[in-house]
C-alpha positions in Angstrom: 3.5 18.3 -34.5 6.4 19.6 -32.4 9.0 18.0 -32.0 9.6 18.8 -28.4 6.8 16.7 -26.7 7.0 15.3 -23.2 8.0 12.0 -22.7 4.7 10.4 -22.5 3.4 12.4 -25.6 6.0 11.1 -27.9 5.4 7.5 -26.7 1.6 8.1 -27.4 3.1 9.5 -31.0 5.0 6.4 -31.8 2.9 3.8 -30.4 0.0 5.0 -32.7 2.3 5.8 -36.3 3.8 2.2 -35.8 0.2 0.9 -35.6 0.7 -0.8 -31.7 -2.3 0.9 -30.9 -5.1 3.4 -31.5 -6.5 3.8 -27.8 -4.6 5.9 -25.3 -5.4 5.7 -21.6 -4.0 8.4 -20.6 -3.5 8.9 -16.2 -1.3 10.7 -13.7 -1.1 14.3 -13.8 -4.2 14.8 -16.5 -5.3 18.0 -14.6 -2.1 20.3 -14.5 -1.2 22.3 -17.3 1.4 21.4 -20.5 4.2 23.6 -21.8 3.7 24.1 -25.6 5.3 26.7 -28.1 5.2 29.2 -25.3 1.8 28.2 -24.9 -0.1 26.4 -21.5 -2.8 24.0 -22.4 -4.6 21.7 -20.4 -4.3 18.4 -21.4 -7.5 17.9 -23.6 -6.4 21.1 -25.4 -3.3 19.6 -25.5 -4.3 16.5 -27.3 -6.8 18.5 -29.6 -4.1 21.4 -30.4 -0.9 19.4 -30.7 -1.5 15.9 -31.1 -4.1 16.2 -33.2 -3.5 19.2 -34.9 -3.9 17.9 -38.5 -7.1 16.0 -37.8 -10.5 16.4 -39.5 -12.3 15.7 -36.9 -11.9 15.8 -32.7 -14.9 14.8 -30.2 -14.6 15.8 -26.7 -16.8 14.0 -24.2 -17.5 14.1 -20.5 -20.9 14.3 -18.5 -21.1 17.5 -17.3 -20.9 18.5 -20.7 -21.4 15.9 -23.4 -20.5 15.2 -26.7 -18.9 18.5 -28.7 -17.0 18.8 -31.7 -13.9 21.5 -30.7 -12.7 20.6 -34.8 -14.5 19.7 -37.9 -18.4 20.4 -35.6 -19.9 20.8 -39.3 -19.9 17.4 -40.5 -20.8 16.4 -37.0 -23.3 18.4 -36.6 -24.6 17.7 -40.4 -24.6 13.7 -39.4 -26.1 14.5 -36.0 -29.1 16.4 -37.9 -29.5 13.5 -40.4 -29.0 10.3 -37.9 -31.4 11.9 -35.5 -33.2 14.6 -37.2 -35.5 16.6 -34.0 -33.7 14.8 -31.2 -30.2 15.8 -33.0 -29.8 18.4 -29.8 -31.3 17.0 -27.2 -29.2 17.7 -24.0 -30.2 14.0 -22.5 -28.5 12.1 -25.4 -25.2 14.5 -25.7 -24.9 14.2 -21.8 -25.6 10.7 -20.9 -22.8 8.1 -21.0 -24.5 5.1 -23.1 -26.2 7.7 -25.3 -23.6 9.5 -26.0 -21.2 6.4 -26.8 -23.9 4.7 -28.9 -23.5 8.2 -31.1 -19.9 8.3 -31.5 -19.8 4.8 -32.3 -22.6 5.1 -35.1 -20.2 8.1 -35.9 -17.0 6.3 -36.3 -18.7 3.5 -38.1 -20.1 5.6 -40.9 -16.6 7.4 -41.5 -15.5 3.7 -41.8 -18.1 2.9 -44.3 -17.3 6.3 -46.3 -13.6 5.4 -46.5 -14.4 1.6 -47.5 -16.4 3.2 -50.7 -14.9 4.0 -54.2 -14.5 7.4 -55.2 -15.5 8.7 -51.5 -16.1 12.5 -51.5 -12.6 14.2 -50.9 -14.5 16.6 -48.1 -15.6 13.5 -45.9 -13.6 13.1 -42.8 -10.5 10.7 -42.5 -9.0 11.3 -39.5 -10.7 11.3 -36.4 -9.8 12.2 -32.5 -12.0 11.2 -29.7 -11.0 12.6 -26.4 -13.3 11.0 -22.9 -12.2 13.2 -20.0 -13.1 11.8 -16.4 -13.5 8.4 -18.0 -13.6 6.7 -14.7 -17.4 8.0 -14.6 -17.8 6.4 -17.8 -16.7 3.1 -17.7 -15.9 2.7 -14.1 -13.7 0.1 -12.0 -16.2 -3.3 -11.2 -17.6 -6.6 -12.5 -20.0 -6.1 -15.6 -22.7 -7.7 -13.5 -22.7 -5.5 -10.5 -22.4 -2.4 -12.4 -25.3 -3.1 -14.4 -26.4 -3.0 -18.5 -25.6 0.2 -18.9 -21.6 0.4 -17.7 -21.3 -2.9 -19.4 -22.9 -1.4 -23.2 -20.0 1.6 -22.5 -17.4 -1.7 -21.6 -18.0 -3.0 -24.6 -17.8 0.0 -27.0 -14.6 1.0 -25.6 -13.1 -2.5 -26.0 -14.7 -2.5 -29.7 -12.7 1.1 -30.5 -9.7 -0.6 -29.7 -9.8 -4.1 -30.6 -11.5 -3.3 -34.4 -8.9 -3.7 -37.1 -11.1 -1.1 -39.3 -10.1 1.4 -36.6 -7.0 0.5 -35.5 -5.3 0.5 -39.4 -7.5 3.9 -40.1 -6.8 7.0 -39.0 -9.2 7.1 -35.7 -7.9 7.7 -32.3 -9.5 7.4 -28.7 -8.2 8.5 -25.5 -9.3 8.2 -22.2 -8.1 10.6 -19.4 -8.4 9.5 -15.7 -6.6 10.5 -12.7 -5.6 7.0 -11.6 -5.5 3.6 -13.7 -6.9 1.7 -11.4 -10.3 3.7 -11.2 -11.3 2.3 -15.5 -12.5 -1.2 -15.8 -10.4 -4.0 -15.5 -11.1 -5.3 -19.1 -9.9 -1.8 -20.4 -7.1 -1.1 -18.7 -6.0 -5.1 -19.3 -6.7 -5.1 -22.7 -3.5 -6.0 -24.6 -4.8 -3.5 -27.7 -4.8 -0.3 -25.7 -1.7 1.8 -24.3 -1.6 2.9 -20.9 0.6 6.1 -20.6 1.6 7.5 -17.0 1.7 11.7 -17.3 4.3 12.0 -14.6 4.4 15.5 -11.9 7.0 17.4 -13.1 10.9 17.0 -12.4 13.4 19.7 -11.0 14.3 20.5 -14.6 10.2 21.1 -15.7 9.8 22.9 -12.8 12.6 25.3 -13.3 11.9 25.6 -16.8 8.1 26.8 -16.1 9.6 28.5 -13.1 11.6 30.5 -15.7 8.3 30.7 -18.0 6.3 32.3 -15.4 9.3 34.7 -13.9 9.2 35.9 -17.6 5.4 36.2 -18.6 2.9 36.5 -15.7 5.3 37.4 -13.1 7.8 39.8 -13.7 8.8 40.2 -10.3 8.7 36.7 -9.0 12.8 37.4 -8.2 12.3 40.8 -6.8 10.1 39.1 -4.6 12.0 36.3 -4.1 14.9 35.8 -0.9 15.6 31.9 -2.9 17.5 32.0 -6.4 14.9 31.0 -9.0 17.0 27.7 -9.3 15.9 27.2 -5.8 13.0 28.1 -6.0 11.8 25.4 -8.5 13.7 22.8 -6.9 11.5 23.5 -3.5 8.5 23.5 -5.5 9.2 20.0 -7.2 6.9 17.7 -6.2 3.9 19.8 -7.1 1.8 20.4 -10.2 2.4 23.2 -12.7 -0.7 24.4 -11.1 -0.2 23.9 -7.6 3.3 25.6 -8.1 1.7 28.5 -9.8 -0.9 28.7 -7.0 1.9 29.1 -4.3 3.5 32.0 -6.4 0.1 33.8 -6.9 -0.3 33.1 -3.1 2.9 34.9 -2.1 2.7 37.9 -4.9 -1.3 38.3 -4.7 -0.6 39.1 -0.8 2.7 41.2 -1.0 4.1 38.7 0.6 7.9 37.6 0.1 9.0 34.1 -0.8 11.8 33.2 1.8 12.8 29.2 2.4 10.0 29.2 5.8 7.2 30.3 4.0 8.4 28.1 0.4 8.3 24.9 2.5 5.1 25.3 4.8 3.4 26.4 1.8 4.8 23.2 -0.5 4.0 20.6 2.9 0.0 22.6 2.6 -0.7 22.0 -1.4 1.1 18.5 -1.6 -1.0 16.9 1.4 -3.8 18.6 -0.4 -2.5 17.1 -4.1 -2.2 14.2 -2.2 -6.1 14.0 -1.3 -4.8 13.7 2.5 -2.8 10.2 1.9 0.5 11.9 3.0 2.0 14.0 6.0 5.1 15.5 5.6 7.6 14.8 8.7 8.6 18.4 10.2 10.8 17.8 12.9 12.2 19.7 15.5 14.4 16.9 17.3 17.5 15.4 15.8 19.6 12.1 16.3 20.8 13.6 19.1 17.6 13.8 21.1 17.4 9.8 20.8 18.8 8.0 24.3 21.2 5.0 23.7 21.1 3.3 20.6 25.1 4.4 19.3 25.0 2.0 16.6 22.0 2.9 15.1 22.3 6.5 15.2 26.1 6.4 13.8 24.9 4.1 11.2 22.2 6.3 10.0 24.2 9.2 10.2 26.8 7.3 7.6 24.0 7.3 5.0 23.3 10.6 5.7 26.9 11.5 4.9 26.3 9.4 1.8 23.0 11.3 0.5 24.7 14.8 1.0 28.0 13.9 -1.1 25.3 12.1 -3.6 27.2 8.6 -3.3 23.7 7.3 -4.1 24.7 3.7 -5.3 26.1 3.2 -1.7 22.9 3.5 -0.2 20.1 0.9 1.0 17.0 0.8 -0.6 15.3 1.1 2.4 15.3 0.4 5.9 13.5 -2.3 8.1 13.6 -1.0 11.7 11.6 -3.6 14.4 11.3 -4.2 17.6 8.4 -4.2 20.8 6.4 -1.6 21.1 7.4 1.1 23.3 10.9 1.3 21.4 10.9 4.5 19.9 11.0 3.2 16.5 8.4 6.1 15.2 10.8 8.7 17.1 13.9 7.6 15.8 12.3 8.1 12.1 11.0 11.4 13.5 15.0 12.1 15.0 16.7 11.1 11.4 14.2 13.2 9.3 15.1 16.5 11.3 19.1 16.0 10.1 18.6 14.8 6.7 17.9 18.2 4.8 15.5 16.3 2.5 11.5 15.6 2.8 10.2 13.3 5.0 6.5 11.9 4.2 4.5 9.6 6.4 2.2 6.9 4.6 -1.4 7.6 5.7 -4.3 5.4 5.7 -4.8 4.9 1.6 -7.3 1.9 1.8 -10.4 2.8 1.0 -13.7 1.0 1.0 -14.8 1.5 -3.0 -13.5 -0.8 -5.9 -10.2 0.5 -7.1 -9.8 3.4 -4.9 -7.3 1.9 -2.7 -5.3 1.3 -5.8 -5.9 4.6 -7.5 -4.6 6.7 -3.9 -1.4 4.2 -3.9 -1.0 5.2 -7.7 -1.2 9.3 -6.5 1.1 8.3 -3.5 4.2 6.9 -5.8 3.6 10.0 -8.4 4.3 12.4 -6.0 7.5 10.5 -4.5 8.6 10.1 -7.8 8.5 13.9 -8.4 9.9 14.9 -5.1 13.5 13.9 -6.1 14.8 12.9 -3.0 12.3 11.6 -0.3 12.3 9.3 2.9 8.9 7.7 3.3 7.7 6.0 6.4 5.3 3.6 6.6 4.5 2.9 10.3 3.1 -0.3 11.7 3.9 -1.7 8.0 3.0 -5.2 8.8 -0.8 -4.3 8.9 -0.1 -1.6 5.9 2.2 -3.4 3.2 -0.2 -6.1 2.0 0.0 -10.3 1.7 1.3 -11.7 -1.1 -1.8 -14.1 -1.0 -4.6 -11.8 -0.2 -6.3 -11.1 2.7 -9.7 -13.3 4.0 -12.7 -11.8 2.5 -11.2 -8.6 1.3 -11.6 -9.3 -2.8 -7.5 -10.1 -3.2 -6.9 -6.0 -2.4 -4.3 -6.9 0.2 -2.4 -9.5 -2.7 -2.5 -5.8 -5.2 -1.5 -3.9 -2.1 1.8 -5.8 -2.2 2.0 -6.1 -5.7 1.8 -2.4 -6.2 4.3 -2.0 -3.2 6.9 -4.4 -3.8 7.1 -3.2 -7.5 7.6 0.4 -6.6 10.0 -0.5 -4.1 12.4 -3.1 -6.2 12.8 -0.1 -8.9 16.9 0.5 -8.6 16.2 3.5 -10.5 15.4 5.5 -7.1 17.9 4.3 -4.8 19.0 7.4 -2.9 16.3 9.1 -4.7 12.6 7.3 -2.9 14.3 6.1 0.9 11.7 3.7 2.2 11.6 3.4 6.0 9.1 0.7 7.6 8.6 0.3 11.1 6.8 -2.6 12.9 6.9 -4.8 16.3 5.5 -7.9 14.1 8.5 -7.9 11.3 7.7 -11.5 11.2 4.3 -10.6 9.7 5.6 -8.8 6.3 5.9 -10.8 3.4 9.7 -11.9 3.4 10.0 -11.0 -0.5 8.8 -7.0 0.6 11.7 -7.3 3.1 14.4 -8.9 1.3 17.6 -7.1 0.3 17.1 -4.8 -2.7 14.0 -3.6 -1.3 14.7 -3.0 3.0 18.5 -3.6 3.1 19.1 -2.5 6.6 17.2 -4.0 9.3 17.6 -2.2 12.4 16.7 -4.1 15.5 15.9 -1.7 19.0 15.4 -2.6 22.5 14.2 -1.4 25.7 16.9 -0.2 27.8 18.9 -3.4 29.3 21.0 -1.5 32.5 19.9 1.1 35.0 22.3 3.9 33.6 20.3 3.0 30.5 17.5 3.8 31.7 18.1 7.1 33.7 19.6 8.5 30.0 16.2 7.2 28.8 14.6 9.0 31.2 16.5 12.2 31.1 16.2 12.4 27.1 12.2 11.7 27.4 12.5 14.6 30.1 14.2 17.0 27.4 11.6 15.9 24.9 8.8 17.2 27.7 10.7 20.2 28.1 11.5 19.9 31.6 14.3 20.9 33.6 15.6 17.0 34.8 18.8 16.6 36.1 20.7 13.1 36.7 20.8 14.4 40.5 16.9 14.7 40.3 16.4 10.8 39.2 16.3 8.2 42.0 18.3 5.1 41.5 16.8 2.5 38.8 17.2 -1.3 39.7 17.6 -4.7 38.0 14.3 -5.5 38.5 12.3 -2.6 36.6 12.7 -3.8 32.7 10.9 -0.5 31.7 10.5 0.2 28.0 10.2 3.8 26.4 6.8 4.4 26.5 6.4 3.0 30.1 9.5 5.6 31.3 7.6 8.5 29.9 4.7 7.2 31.1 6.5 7.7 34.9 8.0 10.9 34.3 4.3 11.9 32.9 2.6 10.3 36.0 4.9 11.9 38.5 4.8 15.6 36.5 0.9 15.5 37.2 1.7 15.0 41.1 4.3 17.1 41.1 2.2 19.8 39.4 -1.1 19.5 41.6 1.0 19.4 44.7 0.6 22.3 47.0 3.8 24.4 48.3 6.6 23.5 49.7 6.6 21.0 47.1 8.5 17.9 47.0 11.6 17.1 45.2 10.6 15.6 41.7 13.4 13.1 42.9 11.3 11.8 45.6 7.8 11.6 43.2 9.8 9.6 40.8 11.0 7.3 43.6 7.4 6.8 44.8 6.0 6.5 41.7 8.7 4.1 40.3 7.4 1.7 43.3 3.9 2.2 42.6 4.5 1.0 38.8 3.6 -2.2 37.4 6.1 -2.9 34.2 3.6 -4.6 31.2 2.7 -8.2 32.5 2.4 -9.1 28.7 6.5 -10.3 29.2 5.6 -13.7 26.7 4.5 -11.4 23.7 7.4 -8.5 24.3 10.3 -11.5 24.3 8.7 -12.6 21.3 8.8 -9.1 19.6 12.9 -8.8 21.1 13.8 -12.3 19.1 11.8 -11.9 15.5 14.0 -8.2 15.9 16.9 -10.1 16.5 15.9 -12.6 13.7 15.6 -9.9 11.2 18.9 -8.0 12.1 21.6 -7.5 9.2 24.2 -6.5 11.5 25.6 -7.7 14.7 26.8 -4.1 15.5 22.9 -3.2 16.5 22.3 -6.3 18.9 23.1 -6.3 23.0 25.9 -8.6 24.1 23.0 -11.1 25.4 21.7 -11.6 21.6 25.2 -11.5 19.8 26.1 -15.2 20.4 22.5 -16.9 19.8 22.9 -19.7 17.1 19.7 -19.3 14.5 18.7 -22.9 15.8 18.4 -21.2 19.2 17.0 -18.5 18.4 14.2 -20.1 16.0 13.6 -22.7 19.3 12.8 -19.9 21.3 10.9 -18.2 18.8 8.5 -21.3 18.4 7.9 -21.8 22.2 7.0 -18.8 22.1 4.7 -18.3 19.6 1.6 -19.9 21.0 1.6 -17.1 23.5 1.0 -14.4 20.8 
């Protein structure tokens, strides 16, 4: 076996010599491709070529094509033709899951019996490999009961190859491969006797050495081609699968087409969200910090870390950020404003719950693999009190919302990525996420924002939402803002909207813009919901880790204050 295996492989090598175990479920990244000896395998042929290279025997088994022996298919065929004698090739037991089981376990248990018996022919089998791709389909994520006999019989026999002392102190292996861990049984993937083994995306050093494999083999002139370094090249294409990284090379060579730093990161943003089965967006960004209105503190803070992340000071960063406050804010375009300065990836948590047992835990299981391989990645997660879970469950939802926040808190808590996985969560209900996800060492920094609080305010509101639009506003085009018009973000863009249209439809000589604003900024009615937006201003407060983001009116509120308000409040909302 060579000795230069990938992380998980040598784990799976030392687990089974020391005798911990003798079932493998193997996840992750089971469909990309697996450097060996100047070789690419697939990860069955992996397993079969490499792992099991001095095995007798090695069964590989998946519906589509049932039960074959790759090695050793003479004494498997010779049982096969005695055990079953016509029926020994019938396509029905070779293809169907309980069938096929029931034969490898008869299998197994007669090399068992062979090696129990004195004087056992020297030809007969002693070590044996079984390989179950797309396992999920065979014993599948649910209670025994619902998923009927069948699942249960497979259950069962895969529990028995595992838990058997016969097996486990032989020389027989079995490996499941599935894309996600969470898509198996719950008795498999629980069961103290097998191994579950993550096969990770590649990092920036993988990816530069198969970079450097392909530049050298199937692409000679991948750097003739190329306006990036190949150094660069593989760093932009971390995050991706050996395949999917070979698939944006092909692209770009197959069509004459060069590989510049435009056409590297449209093309990564297309074959990740695709990876990703449509559970990410990547954040591209044309505004920066600058095109955000007000907030000084914020914006100088966040441009600190940012200072931090490029001189790779990455133990002086937060884990992650907390930013709250009512709706109407601009807590989604500040994220949007931060991710066009950073320089690094930006992805945006998409709906990943999904309606089938296990699958809501299987996408947040492709979600962290692909942060992990990214290197250095903000995530947002936007209205994250209805996204992030309950430590207790959710009513009637089966205890998905209590794995939803294990799964999340876990991933988040890992020191090993700070600087490295950035996580970003906005909400107007902070007072709704578990206070354990928000503590510090998970969301250090919470950032508090508010509507506008003066009429200057206001009008630079106004004139950055205007700039946003495209549109040529001027301070001398805005009429003057009073006291008594607490307008928000949204409801300012909502004016500047509102008088665009009349403006636009208005016949010639038109009036001054100045004048539509002024009569449409009498016309509008500011949200009547004041009771729940006051609430949403104080849990912000509440939350804040630093004075520095809070208006003067906030700055001297005792927390006995600020909880009484709080709870005459909170009947209203």
């Amino acid at each position: 076996m060579s000795a230069d295996l990938p992380r998980w492989a040598a784990e799976m090598r030392d687990l089974f010599r020391s005798g911990s175990a003798a079932q493998f479920l193997l996840h992750g990244n089971v469909f990309d491709v697996v450097p060996s000896d100047g070789k690419l395998l697939s990860v069955p042929s992996f397993l079969e070529q490499v792992m099991f290279a001095s095995y007798d025997v090695v069964l590989r088994y998946d519906r589509s094509r049932g039960v074959r022996a790759t090695r050793g298919a003479a004494d498997w065929s010779d049982w096969l033709q005695n055990a079953l004698g016509r029926e020994a090739n019938s396509p029905t037991l070779m293809r169907e899951p309980g069938a096929a089981l029931e034969l490898i376990d008869r299998y197994l248990l007669r090399t068992l019996n062979l090696q129990a018996l004195p004087g056992a022919p020297a030809d007969r089998p002693r070590r044996i490999a079984v390989i179950i791709e797309f396992a999920e389909f065979v014993v599948p994520r649910g209670d025994a009961v619902h998923l009927g006999g069948p699942f249960a019989a497979n259950t069962v026999k895969v529990l028995g190859w595992a838990n058997d002392p016969a097996i486990v102190q032989s020389n027989i292996v079995t490996v499941l491969l599935s894309e996600g861990l969470h898509d198996l049984n719950e008795l498999v993937v629980e069961n103290p006797h097998a191994a579950s083994l993550h096969i990770p995306l590649p990092d920036e050093p993988a990816m530069a050495a198969y970079v450097n494999t392909l530049a050298a083999t199937q692409f000679p002139d991948l750097q003739a081609k190329s306006d990036v370094p190949l150094e660069t090249l593989a760093t932009r294409l971390t995050g991706l699968s050996r395949v999917g990284a070979r698939t944006a090379m092909a692209m770009a060579l197959g069509n004459d087409r060069r590989i510049t730093a435009a056409w590297l990161g449209e093309i990564k943003k297309d074959l990740i969200e695709r990876e990703g089965q449509g559970l990410l967006d990547f954040v591209e960004s044309s505004f920066t910090l600058d095109n955000v209105a007000g907030h000084e503190a914020v914006k100088a803070w966040l441009r600190e870390d940012m200072a931090l992340l490029k001189k790779g000071a990455l133990r002086a960063l937060p884990m992650g950020y907390l930013i709250a406050g009512r709706i109407g804010t601009g807590k989604t375009f500040l994220v949007q404003c931060w991710a066009g300065e950073l320089g690094i990836p930006c992805v945006v948590f998409k709906n990943f719950r999904d309606r089938w047992v296990g699958a809501t835990e299987s996408n947040l299981e492709k979600i962290f693999a692909i942060l992990r391989a990214l290197g250095q990645v903000v995530v947002f997660v936007d209205e994250a009190d209805q996204a992030a879970g309950k430590r207790e469950g959710g009513d009637g939802d089966s205890g998905l919302s209590g794995r939803v926040y294990s799964m999340l808190a876990k991933e988040m808590s890992d020191t090993r990525n700070r600087g490295r996985i950035i996580w970003v969560f906005a909400t107007s209900r902070p007072d709704l996420l578990e206070v354990d996800l928000k503590r510090q060492g998970r969301l250090d920094v919470h950032i508090p924002l508010f509507p506008p609080e003066t009429p200057q305010e206001r009008e630079t509101l106004l004139l950055a939402i205007a700039r946003k639009l495209k549109f040529p506003l001027t301070a001398g085009d805005l009429p003057p803002f009073t006291d008594i018009q607490p307008l928000g973000g949204n409801e300012l863009e909502g004016v500047l909207v509102r008088a665009l249209r009349i403006y636009e439809l208005s016949d010639e000589p038109r009036r001054s813009i100045k004048d539509v604003l002024a009569d449409v900024l009498k016309e509008v009615r500011p949200n009547p919901h004041t009771r729940k937006l006051e609430y949403m201003d104080l849990v912000a407060v509440k939350e804040c880790t630093d004075v520095r983001f809070l208006p003067e009116r906030f700055r001297e509120l005792t927390p006995e204050e600020l909880e009484t308000r709080i709870d005459a409040l909170r009947r209203f909302v």
